[in-house]
PLY file of the C-alpha trace (Angstrom):
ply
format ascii 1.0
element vertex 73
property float x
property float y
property float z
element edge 72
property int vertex1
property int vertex2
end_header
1.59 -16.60 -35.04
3.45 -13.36 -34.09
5.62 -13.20 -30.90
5.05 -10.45 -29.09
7.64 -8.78 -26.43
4.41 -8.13 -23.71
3.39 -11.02 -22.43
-0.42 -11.28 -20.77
-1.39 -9.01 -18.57
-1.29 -9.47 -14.79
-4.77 -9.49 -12.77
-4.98 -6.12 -11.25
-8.75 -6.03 -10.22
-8.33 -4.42 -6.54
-8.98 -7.21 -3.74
-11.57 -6.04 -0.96
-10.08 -6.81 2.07
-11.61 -6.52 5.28
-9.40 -5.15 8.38
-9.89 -4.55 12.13
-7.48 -1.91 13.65
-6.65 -1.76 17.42
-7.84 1.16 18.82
-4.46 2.84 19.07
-3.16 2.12 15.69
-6.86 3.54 14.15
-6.17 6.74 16.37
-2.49 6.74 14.96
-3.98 6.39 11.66
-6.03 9.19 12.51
-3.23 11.56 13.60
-1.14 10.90 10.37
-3.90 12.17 8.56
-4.11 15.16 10.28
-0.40 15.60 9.92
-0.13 14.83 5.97
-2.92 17.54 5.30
-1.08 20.32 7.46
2.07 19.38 5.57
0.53 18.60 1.81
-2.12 21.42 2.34
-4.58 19.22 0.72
-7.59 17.38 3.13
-7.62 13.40 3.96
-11.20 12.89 3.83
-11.08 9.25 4.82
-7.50 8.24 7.10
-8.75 4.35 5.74
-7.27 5.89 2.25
-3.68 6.31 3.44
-3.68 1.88 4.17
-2.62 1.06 0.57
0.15 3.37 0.06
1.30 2.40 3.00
1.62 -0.94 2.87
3.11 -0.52 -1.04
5.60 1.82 0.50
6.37 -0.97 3.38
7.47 -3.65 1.05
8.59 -1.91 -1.17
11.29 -0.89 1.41
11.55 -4.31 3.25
15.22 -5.78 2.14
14.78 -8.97 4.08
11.72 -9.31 2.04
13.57 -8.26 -0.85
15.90 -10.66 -0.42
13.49 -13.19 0.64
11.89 -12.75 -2.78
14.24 -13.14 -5.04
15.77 -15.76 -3.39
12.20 -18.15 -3.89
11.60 -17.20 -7.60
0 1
1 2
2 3
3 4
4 5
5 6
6 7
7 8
8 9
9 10
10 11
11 12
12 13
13 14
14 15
15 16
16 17
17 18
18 19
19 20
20 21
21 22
22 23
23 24
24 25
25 26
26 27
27 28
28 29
29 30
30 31
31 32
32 33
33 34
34 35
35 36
36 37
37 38
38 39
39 40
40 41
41 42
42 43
43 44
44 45
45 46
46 47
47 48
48 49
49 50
50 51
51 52
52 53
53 54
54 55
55 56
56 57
57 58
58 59
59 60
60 61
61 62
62 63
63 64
64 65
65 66
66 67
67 68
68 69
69 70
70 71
71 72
């Protein structure tokens, strides 16, 4: 059997996930929107859209959960 340098691939089927937003945060969400398409020039049709990148940007930036994370594996 040949060993092969890639091991299997990780599941990356997206995960439908179901959130309710306080008012003021959806209104925030709302505003951001608005904000990114003045400065990108280019519309955000659904404010819902900018969640994901977002949260990737959040822990991706989070050093205590960095840390956190390499510390359990």
């Amino acid at each position: 059997m040949t060993k092969l340098k890639l091991g299997p691939l990780p599941d990356d089927k997206p995960v439908k996930v179901t959130v309710e937003l306080p008012a003021p945060l959806h209104r925030d969400l709302i505003a951001y929107a608005e904000v990114l398409a003045r400065e990108s020039g280019q519309p955000v049709a659904d404010p819902a859209k900018l969640i994901v990148p977002m949260l990737q940007h959040f822990i991706a930036t989070d050093r205590g959960f960095a840390k956190a994370r390499r510390a359990s594996s």
